[in-house]
C-alpha positions in Angstrom: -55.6 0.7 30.1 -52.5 -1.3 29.4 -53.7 -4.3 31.4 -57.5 -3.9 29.6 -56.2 -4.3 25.9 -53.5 -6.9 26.2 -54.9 -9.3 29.0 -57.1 -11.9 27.2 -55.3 -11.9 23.6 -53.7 -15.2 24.2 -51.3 -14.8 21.4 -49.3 -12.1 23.0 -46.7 -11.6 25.2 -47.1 -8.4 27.7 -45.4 -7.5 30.8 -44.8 -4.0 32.6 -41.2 -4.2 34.7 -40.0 -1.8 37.2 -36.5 0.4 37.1 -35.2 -2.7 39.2 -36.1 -4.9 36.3 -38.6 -7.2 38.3 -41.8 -7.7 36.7 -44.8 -5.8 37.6 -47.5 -7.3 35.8 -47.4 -10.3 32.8 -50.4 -11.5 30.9 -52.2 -14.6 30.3 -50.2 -15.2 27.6 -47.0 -14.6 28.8 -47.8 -16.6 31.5 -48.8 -20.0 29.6 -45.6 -19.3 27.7 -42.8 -19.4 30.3 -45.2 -22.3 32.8 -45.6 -20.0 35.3 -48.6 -18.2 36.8 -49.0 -14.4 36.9 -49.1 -14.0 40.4 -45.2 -16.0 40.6 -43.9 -14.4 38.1 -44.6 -10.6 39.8 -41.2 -9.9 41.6 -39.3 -11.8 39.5 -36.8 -10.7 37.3 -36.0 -12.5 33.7 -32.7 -13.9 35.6 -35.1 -15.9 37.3 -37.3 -17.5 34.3 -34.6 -17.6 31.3 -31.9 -19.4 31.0 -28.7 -16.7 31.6 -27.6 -16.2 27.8 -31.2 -15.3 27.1 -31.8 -13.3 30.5 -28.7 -11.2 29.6 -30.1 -10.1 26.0 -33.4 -9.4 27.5 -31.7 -7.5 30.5 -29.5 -5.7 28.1 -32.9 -4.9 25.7 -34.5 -3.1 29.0 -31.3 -1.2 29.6 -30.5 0.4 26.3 -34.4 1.2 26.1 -34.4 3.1 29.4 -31.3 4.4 29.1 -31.8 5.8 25.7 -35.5 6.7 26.2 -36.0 5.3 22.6 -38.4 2.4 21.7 -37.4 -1.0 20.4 -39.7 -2.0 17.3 -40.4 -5.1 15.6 -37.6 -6.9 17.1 -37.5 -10.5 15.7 -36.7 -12.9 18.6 -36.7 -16.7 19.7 -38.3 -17.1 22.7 -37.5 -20.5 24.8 -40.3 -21.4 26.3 -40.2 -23.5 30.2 -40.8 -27.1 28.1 -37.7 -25.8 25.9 -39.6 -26.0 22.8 -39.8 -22.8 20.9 -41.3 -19.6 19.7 -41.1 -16.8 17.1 -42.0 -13.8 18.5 -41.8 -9.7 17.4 -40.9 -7.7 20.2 -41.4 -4.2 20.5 -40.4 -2.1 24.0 -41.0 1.2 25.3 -40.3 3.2 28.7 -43.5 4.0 30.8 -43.3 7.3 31.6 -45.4 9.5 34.2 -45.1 13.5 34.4 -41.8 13.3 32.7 -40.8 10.8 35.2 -39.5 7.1 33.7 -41.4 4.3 36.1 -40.5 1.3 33.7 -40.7 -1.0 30.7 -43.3 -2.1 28.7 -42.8 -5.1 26.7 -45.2 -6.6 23.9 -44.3 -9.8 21.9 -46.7 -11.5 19.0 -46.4 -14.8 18.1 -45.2 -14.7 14.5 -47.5 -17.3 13.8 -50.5 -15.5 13.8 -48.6 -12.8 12.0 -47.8 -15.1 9.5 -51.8 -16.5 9.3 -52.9 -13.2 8.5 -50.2 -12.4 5.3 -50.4 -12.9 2.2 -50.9 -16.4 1.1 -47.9 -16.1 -1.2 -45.5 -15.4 1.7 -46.8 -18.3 3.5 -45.9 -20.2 0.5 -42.4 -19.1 0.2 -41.6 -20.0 3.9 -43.0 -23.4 3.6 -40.4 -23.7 0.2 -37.6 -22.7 2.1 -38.4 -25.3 5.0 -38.7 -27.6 2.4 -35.1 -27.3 1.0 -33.6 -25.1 4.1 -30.0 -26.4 2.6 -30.3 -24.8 -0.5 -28.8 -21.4 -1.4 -32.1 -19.4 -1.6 -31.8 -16.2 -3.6 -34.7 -13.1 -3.1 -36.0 -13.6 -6.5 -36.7 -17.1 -6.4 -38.7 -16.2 -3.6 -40.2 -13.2 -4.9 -41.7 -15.8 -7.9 -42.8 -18.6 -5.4 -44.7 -15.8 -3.4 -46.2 -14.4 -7.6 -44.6 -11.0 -6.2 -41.8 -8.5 -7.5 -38.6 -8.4 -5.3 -39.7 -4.8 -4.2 -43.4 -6.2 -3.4 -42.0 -9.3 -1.3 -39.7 -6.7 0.6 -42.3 -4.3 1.4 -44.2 -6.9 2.7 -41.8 -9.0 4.8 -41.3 -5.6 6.3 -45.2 -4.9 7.0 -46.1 -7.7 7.8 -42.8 -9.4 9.8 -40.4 -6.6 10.7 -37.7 -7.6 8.6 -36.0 -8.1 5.0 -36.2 -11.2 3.0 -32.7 -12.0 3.3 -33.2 -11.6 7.5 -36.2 -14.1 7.3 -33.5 -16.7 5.5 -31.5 -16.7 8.2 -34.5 -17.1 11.0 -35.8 -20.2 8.7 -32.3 -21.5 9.1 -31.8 -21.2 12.7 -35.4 -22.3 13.3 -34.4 -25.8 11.6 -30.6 -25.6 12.8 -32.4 -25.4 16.2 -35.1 -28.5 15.4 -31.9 -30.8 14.8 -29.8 -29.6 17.6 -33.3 -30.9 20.2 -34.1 -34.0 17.8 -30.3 -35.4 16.8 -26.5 -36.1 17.8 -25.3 -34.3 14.8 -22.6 -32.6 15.1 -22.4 -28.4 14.5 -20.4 -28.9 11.6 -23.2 -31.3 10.0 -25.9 -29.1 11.1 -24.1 -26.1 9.8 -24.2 -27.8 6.3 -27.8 -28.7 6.7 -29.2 -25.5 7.6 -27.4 -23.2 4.8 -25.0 -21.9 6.5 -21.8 -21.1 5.0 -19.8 -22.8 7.9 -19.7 -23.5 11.4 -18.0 -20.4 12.2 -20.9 -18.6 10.4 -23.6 -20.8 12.2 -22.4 -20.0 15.5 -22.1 -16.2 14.9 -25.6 -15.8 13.3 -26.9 -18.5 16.3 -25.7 -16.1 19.1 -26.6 -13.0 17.7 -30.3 -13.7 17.3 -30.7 -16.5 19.6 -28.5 -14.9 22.5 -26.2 -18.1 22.8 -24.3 -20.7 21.0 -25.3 -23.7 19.1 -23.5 -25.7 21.5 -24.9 -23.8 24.8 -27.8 -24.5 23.6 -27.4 -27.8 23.3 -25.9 -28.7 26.9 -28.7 -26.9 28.3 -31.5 -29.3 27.3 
């Protein structure tokens, strides 16, 4: 039934992995995605298709979820694709259970594009303003009043319709465009730091790692 729904919707991510952590069975999409065909990518595990930063988090993702038996929802992530260019994606992960017994992991991930093509036209608006001006010191309301929504109405909505806060899809606007000048310039982190928003380079790099899974500057060598 799995295999049925998420097969031919080319703007998803979809994999089943085993307790060993190699994959079982990827989609279309997930296979266009990391330049691999399904039939490779069976028997792999993500050591083998991301780079080891990102292979960690996404290792460490299937752990907690099997070892806590609880679902991950909605989880905003970058995916690197095999070219290097990149993705936003919401990732949600489950165990697959049988007769009480835990066989696996599920894993879904839409491309928060065709989220965003769906939402409300206002939102779409606000995210184009803060590309714009990524620099700036955005507040909520500002937003909120670029989007013709209250600050409660842009948060409930962000939520719906992305998986996360205003504030939270600041800092993803950031990094996406921190990200664009790492891959398009020889500016230093400091410079890009400064470009993006960020408070500092020390900020940058924290904020890089945690959502991203590696530093600015691993990042960089790796291309």
């Amino acid at each position: 039934m799995f295999v049925h729904l998420v097969d031919a919707v080319p703007q998803l991510m979809a994999s089943l992995k085993g307790l060993d952590g190699r994959y079982q069975y990827v989609n279309r999409g997930f296979s266009q995605r990391v330049g691999l065909e399904a039939a490779a990518i069976v028997g792999m595990t993500v050591h083998d298709i991301f780079t080891v930063d990102l292979a960690h988090s996404y290792a460490h993702q299937d752990e907690s979820v099997l070892t806590s038996r609880r679902s991950l929802e909605s989880h905003l992530e970058l995916i690197v694709r095999a070219d290097r260019s990149l993705g936003w994606y919401v990732t949600s992960k489950s165990t697959v259970e049988m007769s009480g017994r835990v066989l696996g992991v599920a894993a879904l991930s839409i491309d928060l594009q065709s989220q965003l093509r769906s939402a409300h036209a206002g939102l779409a608006l606000a995210i184009e303003a803060v590309r714009s001006e990524v620099d700036r010191q955005w507040r909520v309301p500002e937003l909120a009043a670029i989007a013709r929504l209250s600050h409660v109405q842009l948060e409930r909505l962000c939520r719906r319709t992305l998986g996360l806060s205003p504030r939270r899809l600041l800092q993803r606007l950031r990094l996406e465009h921190a990200v664009l000048l790492i891959t398009t310039t020889d500016a230093t982190l400091g410079d890009i730091a400064s470009a993006c928003g960020f408070f500092d380079q020390s900020s940058f790099t924290r904020q890089f790692r945690s959502v991203l899974g590696l530093t600015p500057g691993t990042y960089r060598s790796g291309r």
